[in-house]
C-alpha positions in Angstrom: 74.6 74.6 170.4 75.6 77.7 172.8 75.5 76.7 176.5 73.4 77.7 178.8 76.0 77.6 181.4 76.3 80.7 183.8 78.2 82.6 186.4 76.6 84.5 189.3 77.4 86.3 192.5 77.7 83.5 195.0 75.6 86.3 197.6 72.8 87.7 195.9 72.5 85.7 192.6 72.9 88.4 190.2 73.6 87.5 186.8 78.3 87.8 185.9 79.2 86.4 182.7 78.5 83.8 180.5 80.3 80.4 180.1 81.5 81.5 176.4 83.2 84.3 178.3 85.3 82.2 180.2 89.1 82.5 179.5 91.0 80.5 182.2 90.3 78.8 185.0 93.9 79.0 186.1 94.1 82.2 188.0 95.1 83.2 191.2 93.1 85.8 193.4 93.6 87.7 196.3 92.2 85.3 198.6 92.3 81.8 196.2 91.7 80.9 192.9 90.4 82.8 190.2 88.4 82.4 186.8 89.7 84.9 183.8 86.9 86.6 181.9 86.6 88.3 178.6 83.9 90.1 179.8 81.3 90.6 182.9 78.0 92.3 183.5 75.9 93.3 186.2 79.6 95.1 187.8 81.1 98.1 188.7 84.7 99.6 188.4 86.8 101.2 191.2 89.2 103.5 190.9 92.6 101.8 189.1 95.9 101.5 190.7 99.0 99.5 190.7 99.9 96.4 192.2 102.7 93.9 192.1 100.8 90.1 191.0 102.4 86.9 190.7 103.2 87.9 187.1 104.6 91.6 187.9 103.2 95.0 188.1 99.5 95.5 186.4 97.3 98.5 186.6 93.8 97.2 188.4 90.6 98.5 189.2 88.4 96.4 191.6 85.4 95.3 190.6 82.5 94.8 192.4 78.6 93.3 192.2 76.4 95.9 191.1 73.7 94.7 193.5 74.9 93.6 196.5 78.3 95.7 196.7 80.4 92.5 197.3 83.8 93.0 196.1 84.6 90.0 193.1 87.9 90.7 192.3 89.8 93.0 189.4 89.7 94.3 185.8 93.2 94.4 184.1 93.7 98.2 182.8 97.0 97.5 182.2 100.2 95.1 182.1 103.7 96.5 182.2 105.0 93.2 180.8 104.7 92.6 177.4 103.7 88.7 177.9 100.7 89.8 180.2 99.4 92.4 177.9 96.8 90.0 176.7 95.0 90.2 180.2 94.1 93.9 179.5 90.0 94.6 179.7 90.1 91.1 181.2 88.1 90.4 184.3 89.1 88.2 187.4 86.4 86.9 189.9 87.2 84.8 192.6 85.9 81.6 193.0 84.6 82.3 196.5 81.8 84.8 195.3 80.3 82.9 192.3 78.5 80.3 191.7 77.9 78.3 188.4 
């Protein structure tokens, strides 16, 4: 059977992504850890730019909760390393703004 399991914005409880979403749990944010995504709903894109991560220079785009504005974390555009390139369209959302 599917789960049921769910993750939401830890600040106004709008709906994120799904447990069968869920990549990795082992993920590093800007301020802690991080869950990986396939995908997420309920968000909206910033503008993307680079940045050097812990596992080299990405292209990024912060994403944030549609309903309450609260910054969640990033969606991979792009890797410049071919052993990261399976984290492009991937979402990250911190720990800190969901709940399960």
């Amino acid at each position: 059977p599917r789960s049921l399991r769910t993750y939401s914005c830890v600040h106004c409880r709008a709906h994120l992504a799904r447990h069968e979403e869920l990549i990795s749990k082992s993920f590093q944010g800007s301020h802690g850890r991080a869950y990986l995504f396939n995908s997420v709903v309920n968000v909206g894109c910033g503008p993307a730019e680079q940045r050097l991560l812990l596992t080299g220079l990405h292209s990024v785009a912060d994403i944030f909760c549609q309903s309450c504005k609260t910054t969640l974390g990033w969606k991979y555009e792009q890797a410049f390393e071919s052993s990261q390139k399976y984290k492009e369209g991937k979402f990250i959302i911190e720990m800190s703004h969901m709940v399960k």
